[in-house]
C-alpha positions as a Markdown table, in Angstrom:
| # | Residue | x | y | z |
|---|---|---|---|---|
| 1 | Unk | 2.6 | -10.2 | -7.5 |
| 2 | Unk | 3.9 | -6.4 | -8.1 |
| 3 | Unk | 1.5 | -4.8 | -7.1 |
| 4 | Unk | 1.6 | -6.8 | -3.7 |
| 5 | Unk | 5.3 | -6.3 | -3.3 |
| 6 | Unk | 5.0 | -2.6 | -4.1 |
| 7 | Unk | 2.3 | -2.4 | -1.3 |
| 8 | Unk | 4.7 | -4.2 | 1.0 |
| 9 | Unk | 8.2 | -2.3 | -0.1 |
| 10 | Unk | 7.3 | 1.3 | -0.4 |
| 11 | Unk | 3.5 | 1.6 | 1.1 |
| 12 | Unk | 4.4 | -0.1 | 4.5 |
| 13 | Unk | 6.7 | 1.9 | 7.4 |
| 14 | Unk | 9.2 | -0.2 | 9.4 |
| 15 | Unk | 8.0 | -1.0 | 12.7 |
| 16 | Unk | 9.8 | 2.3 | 14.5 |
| 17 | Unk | 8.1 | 4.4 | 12.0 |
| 18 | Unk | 4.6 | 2.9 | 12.5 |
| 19 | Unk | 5.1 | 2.9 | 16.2 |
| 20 | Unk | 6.0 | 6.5 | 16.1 |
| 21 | Unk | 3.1 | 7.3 | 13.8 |
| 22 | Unk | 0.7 | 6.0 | 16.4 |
| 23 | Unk | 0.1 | 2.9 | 14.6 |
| 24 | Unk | 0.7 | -1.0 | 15.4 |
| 25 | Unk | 4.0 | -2.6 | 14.2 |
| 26 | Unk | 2.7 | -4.6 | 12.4 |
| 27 | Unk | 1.0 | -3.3 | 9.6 |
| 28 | Unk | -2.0 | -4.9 | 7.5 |
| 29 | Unk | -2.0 | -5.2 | 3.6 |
| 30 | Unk | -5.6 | -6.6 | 2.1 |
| 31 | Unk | -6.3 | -8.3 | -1.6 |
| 32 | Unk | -9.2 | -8.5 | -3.2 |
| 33 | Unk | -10.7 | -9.2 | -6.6 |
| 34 | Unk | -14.1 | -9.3 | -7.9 |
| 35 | Unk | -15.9 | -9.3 | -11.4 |
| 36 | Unk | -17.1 | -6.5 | -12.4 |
| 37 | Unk | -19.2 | -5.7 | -16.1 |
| 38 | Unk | -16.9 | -8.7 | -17.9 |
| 39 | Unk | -13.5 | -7.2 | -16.2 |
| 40 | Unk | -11.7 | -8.3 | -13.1 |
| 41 | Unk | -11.0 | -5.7 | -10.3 |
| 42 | Unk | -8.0 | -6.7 | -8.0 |
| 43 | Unk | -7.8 | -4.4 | -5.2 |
| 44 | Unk | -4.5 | -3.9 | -2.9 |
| 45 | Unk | -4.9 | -1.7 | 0.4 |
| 46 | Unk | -2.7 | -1.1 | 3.2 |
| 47 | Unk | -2.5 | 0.7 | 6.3 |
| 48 | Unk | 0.8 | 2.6 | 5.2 |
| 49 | Unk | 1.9 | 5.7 | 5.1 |
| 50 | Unk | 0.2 | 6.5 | 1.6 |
| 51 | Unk | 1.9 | 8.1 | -1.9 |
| 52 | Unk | 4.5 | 10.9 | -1.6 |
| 53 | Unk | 2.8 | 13.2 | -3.9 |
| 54 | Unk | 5.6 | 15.7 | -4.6 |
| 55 | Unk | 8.1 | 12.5 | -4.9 |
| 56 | Unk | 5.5 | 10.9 | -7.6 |
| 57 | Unk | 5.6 | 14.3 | -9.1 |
| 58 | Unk | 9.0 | 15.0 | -9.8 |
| 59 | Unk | 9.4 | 11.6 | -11.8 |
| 60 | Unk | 10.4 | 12.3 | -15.3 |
């Protein structure tokens, strides 16, 4: 459920910003999982804007 509220909170632009960026308002999140060699894989994409390297980067 984190990870799919992350995706939603910080991954996704408002609708101005996505316009502005080219993109539709509305913006598309996906989720899938899968077994892979006795583990589960969940997978979260979206459409956003993607990670702020510098900002991760300057986390202490």
């Amino acid at each position: 459920m984190h990870l799919v509220r992350n995706a939603m909170d910080h991954g996704l632009e408002a609708p101005e910003e996505r316009l502005a960026a080219g993109k539709a308002s509305q913006g598309l999140l996906a989720l899938s999982a899968y077994h892979d060699s006795g583990s589960i894989v969940i997978e979260i994409k979206d459409d956003g804007r993607g990670i702020n390297r510098k900002k991760v980067c300057k986390k202490p």
